[in-house]
N, CA, C and O atoms as CSV, one atom per row, in Angstrom:
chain,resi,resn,atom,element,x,y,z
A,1,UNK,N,N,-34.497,203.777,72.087
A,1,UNK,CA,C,-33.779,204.132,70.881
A,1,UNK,C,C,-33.490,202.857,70.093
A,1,UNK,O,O,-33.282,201.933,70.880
A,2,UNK,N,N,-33.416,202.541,69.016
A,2,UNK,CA,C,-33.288,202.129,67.891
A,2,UNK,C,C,-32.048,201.874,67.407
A,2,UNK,O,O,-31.387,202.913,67.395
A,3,UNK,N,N,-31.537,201.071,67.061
A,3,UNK,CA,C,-29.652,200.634,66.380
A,3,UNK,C,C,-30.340,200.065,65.170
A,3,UNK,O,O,-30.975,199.016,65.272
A,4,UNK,N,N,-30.238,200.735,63.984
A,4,UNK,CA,C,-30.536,199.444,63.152
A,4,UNK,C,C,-29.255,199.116,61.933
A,4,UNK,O,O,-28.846,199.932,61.107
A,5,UNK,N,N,-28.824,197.801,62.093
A,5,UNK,CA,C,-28.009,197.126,61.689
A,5,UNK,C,C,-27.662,197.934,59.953
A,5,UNK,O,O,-28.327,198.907,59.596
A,6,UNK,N,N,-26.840,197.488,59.290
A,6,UNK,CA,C,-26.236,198.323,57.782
A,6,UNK,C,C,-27.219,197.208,57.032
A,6,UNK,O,O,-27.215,197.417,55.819
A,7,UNK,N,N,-27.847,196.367,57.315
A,7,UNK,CA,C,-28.927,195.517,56.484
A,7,UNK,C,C,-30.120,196.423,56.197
A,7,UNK,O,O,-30.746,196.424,55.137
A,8,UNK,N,N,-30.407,197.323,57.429
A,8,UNK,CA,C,-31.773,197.417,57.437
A,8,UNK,C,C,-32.177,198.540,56.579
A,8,UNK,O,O,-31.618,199.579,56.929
A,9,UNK,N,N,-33.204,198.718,55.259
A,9,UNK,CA,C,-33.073,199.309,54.121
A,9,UNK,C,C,-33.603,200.938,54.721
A,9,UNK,O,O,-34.491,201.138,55.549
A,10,UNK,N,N,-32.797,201.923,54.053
A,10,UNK,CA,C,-32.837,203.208,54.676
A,10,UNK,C,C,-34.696,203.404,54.435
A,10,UNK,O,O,-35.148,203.765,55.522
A,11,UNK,N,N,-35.279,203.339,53.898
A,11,UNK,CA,C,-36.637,203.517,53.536
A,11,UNK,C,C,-37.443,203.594,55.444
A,11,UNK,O,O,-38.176,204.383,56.040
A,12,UNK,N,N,-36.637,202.071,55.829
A,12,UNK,CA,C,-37.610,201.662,56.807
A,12,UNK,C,C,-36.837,202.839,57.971
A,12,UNK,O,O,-37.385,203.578,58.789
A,13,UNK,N,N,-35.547,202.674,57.691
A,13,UNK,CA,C,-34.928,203.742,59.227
A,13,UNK,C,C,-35.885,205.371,58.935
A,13,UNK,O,O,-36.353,206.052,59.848
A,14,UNK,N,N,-35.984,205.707,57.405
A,14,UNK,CA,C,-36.284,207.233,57.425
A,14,UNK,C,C,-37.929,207.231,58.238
A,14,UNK,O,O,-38.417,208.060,59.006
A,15,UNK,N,N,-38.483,205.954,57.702
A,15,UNK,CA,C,-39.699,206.170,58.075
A,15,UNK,C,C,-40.108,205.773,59.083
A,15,UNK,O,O,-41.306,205.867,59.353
A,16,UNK,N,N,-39.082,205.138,60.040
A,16,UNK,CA,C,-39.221,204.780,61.975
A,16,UNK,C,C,-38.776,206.304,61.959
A,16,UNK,O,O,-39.590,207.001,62.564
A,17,UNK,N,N,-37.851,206.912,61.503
A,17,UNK,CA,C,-37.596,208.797,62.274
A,17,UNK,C,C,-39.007,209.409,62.027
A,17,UNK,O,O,-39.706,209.757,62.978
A,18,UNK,N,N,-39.457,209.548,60.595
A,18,UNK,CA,C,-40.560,210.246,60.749
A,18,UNK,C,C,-41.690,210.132,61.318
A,18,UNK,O,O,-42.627,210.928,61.381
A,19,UNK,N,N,-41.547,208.994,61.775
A,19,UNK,CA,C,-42.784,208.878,63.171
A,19,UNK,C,C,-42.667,209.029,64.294
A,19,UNK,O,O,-43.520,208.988,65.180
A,20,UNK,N,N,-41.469,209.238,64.346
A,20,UNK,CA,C,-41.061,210.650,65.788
A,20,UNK,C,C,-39.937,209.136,66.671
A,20,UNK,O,O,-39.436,209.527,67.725
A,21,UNK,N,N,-39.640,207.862,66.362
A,21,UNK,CA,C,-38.562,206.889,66.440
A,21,UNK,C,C,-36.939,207.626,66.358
A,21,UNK,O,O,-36.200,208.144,65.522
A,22,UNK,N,N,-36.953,207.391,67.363
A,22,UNK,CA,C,-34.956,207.616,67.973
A,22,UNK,C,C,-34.100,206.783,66.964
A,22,UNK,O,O,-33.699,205.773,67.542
A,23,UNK,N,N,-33.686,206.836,65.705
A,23,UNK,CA,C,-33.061,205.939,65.207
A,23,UNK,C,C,-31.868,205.925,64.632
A,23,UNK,O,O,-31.879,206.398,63.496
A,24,UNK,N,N,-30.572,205.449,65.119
A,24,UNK,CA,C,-29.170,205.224,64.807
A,24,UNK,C,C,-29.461,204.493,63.902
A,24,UNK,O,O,-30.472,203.800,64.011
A,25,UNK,N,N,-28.434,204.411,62.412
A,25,UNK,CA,C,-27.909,203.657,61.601
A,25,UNK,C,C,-26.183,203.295,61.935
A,25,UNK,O,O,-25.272,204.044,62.286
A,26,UNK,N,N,-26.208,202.016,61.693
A,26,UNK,CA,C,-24.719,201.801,61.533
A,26,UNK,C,C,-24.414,201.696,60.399
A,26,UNK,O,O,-23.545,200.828,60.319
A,27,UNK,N,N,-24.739,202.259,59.098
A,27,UNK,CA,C,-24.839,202.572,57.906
A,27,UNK,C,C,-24.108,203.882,58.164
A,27,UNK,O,O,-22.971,204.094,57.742
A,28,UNK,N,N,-24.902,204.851,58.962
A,28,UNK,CA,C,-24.487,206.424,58.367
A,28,UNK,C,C,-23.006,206.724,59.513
A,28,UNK,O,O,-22.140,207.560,59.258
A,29,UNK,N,N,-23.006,205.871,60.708
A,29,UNK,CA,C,-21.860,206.235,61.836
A,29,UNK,C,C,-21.145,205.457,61.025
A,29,UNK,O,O,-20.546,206.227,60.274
A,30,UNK,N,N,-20.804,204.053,60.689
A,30,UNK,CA,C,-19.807,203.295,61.099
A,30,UNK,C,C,-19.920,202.331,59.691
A,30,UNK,O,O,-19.524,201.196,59.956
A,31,UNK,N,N,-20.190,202.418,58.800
A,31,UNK,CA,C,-20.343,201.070,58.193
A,31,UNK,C,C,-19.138,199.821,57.960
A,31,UNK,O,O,-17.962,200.168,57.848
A,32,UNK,N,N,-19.323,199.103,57.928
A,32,UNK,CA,C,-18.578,198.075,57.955
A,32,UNK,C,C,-18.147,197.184,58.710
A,32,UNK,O,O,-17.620,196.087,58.524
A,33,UNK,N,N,-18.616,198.170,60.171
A,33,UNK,CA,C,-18.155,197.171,62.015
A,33,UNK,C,C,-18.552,195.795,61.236
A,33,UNK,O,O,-19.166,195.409,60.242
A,34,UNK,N,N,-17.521,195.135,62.748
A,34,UNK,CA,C,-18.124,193.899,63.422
A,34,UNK,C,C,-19.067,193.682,63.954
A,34,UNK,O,O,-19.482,194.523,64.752
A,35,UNK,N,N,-19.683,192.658,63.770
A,35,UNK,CA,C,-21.068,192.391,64.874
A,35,UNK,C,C,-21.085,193.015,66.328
A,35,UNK,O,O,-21.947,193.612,66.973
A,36,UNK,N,N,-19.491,192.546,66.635
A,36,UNK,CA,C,-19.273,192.384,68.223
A,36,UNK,C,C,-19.162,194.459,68.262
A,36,UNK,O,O,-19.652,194.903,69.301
A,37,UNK,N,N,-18.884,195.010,67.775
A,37,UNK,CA,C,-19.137,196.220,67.569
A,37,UNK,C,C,-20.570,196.655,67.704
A,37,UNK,O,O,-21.093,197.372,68.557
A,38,UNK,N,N,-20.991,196.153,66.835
A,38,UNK,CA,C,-22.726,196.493,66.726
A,38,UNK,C,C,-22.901,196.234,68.368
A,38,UNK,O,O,-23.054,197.117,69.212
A,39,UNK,N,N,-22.840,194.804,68.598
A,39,UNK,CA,C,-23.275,194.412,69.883
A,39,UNK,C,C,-23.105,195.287,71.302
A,39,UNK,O,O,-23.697,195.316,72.381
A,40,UNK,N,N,-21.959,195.988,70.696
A,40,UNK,CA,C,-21.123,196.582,71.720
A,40,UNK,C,C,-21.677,198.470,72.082
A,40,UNK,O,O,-21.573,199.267,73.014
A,41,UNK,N,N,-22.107,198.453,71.074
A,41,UNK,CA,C,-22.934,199.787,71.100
A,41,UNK,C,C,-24.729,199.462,71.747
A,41,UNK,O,O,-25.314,200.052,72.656
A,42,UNK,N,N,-25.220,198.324,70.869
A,42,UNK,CA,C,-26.185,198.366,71.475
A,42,UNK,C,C,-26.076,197.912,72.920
A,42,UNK,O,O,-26.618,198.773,73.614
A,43,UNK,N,N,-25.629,196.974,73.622
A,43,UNK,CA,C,-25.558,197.051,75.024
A,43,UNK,C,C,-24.910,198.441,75.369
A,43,UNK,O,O,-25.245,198.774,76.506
A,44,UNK,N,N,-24.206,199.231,74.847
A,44,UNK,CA,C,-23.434,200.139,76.319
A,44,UNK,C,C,-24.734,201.411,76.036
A,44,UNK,O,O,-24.593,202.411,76.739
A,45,UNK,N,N,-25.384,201.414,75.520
A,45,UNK,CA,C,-26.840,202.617,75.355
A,45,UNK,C,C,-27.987,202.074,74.965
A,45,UNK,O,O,-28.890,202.741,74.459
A,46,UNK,N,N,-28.058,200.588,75.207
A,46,UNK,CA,C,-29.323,200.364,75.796
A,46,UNK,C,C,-30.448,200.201,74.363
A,46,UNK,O,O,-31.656,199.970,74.387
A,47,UNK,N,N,-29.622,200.396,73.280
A,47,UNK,CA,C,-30.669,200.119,72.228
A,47,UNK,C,C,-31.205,199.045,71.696
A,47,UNK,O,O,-30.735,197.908,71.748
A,48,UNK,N,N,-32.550,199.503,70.990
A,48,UNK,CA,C,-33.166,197.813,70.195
A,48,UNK,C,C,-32.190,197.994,69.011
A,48,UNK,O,O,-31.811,199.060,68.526
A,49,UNK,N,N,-31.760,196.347,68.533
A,49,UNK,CA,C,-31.167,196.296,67.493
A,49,UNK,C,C,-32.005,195.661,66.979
A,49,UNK,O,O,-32.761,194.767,67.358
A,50,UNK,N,N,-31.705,196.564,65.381
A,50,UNK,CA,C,-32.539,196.165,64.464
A,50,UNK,C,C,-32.107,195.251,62.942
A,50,UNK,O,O,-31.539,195.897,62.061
A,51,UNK,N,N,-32.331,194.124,62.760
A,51,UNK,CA,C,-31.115,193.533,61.745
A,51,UNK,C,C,-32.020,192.825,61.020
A,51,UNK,O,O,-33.247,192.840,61.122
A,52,UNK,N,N,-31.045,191.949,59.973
A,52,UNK,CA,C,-31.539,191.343,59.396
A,52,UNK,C,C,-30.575,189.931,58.953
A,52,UNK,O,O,-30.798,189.070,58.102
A,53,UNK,N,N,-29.543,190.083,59.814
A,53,UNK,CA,C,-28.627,189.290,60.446
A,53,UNK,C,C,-29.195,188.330,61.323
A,53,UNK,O,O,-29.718,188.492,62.425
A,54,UNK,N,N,-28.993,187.233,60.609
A,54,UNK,CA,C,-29.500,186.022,61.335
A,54,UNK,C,C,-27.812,185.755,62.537
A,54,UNK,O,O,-28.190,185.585,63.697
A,55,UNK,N,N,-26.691,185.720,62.448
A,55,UNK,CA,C,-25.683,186.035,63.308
A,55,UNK,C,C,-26.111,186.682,64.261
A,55,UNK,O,O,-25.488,186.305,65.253
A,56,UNK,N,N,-27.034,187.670,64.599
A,56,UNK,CA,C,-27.299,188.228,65.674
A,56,UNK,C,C,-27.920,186.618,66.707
A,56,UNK,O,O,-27.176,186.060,67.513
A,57,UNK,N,N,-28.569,186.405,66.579
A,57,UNK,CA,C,-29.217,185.357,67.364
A,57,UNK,C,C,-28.012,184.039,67.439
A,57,UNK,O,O,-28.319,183.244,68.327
A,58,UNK,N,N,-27.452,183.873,67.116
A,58,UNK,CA,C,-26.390,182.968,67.398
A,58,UNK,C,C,-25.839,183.666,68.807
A,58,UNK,O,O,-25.501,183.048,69.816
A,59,UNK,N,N,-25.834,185.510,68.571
A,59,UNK,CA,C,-24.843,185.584,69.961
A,59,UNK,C,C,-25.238,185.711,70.631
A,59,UNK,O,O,-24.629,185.877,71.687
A,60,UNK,N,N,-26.809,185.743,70.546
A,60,UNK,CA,C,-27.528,185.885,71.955
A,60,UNK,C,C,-27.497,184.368,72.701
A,60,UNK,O,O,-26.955,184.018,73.750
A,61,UNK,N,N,-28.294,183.623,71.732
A,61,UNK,CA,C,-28.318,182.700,72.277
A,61,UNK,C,C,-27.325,181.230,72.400
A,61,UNK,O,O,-27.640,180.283,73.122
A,62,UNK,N,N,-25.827,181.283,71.364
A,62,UNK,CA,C,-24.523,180.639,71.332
A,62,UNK,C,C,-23.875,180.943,72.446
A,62,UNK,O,O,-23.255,180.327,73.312
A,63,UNK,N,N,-24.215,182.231,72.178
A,63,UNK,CA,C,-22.608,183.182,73.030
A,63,UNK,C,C,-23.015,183.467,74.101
A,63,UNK,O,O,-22.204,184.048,74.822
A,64,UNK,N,N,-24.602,183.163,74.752
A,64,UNK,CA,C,-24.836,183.993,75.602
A,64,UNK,C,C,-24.866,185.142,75.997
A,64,UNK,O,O,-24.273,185.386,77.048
A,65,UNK,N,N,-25.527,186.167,75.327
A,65,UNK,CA,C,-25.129,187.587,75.329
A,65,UNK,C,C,-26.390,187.971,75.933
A,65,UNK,O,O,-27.502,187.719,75.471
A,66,UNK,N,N,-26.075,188.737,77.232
A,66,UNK,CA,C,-27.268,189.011,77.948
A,66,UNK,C,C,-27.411,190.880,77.722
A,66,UNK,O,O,-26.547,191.745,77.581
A,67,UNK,N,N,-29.026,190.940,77.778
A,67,UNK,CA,C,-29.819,191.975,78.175
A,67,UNK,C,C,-29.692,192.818,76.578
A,67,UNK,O,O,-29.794,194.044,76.527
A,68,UNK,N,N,-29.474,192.022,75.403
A,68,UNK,CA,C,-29.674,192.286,74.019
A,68,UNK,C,C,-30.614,191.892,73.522
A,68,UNK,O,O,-30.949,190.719,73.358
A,69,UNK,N,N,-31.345,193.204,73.113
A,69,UNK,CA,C,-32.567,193.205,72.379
A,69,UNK,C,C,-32.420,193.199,71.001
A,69,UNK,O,O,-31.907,194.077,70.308
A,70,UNK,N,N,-32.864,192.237,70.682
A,70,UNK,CA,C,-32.674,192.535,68.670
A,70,UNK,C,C,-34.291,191.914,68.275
A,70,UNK,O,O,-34.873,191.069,68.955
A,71,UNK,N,N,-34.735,192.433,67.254
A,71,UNK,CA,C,-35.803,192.371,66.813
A,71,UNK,C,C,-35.348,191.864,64.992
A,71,UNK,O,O,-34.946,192.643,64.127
A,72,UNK,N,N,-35.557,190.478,64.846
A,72,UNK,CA,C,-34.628,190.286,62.937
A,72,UNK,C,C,-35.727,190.208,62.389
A,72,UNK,O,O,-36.785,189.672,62.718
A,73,UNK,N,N,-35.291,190.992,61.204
A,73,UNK,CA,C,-36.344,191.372,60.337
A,73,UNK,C,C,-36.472,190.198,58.888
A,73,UNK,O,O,-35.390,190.032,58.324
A,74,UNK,N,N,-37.172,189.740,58.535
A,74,UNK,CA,C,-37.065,189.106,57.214
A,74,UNK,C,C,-38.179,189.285,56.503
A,74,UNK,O,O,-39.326,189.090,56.907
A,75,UNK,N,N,-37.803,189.708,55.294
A,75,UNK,CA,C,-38.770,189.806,54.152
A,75,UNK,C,C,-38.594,190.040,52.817
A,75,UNK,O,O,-37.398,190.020,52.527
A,76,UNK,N,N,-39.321,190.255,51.885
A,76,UNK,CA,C,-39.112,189.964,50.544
A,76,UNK,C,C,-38.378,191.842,50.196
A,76,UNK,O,O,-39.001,192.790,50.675
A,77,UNK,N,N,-37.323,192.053,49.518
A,77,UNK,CA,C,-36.810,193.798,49.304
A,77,UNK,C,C,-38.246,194.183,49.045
A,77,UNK,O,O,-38.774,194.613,50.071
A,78,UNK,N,N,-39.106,194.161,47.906
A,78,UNK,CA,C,-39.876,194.719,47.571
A,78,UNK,C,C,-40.821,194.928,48.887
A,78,UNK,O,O,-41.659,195.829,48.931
A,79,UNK,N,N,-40.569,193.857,50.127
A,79,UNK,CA,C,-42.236,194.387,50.921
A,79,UNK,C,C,-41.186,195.327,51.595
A,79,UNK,O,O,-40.880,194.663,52.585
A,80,UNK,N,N,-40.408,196.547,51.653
A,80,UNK,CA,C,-39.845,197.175,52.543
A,80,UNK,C,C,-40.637,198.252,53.538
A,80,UNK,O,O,-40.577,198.551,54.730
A,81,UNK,N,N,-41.527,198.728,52.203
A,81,UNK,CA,C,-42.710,199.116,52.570
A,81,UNK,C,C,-43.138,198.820,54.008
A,81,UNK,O,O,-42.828,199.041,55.178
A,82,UNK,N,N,-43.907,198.280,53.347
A,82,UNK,CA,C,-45.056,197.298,54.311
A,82,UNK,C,C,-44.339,196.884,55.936
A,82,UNK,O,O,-44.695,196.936,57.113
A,83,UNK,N,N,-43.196,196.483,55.193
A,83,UNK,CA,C,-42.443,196.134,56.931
A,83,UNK,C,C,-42.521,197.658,57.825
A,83,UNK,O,O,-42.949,197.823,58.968
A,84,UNK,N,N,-42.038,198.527,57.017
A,84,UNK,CA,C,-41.725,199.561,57.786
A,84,UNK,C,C,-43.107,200.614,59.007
A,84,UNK,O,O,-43.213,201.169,60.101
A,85,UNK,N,N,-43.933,200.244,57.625
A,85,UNK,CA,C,-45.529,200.641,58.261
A,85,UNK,C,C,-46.040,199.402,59.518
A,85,UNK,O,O,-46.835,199.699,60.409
A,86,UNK,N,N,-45.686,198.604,59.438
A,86,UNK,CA,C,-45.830,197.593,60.543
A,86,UNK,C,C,-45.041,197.618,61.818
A,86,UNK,O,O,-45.450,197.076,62.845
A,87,UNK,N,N,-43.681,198.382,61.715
A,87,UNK,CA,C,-42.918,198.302,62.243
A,87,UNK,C,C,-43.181,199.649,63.459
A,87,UNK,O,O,-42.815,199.631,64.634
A,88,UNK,N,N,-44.037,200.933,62.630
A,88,UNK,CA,C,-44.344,201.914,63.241
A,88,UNK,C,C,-45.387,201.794,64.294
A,88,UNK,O,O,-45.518,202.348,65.385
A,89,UNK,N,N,-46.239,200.727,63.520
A,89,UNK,CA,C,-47.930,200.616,64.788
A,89,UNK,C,C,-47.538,199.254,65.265
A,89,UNK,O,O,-48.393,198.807,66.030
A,90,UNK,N,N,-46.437,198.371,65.052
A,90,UNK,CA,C,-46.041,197.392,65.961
A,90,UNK,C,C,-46.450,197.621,67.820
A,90,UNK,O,O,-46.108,196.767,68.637
C-alpha cells in the first residue's frame, strides 16, 4: 500500500488507484499532519511513502528511522504526467 504525502499531485494518486494501486492520501484523511505523523502511519501499516519532501530523508537517515520506505519524487509540475505513468510500470 501506498501513503502518499499532501505534496504528491492528486493526478498521480488517481492514476496509481486506477491501475488497481492501494493508495492513501494524507491530503484526503488528514491534511496538515506533522511529518512525525506521516511517519507514524507509514511505519504502524507498513506503507511506501510517497513525497516530495526532501525532510523525509533527513529522518531516515538524521534521525535514524528504521524500516521506512519513502520513494521522493522530484520533478517539473507540468511533467506530473509522465511521473505518474512511470510510476505505474516502475
Amino acid at each position: 500500500m501506498i501513503l502518499a504525502d499532501e505534496n504528491i499531485h492528486t493526478y498521480i494518486v488517481e492514476s496509481l488507484r486506477d491501475a488497481g494501486f492501494e493508495v492513501i492520501s494524507v491530503t484526503e484523511l488528514k491534511k496538515g499532519i506533522k511529518d512525525e505523523q506521516v511517519i507514524e502511519w507509514a511505519l504502524d501499516n507498513d506503507y511506501l511513502l510517497l513525497t516530495e519532501d526532501r525532510d523525509f530523508g533527513e529522518w531516515v537517515f538524521a534521525h535514524h528511522i528504521k524500516n521506512l520506505s519513502v520513494l521522493f519524487l522530484r520533478y517539473a509540475f507540468y511533467e506530473f504526467k509522465e511521473i505518474s505513468q512511470s510510476l505505474i510500470y516502475l
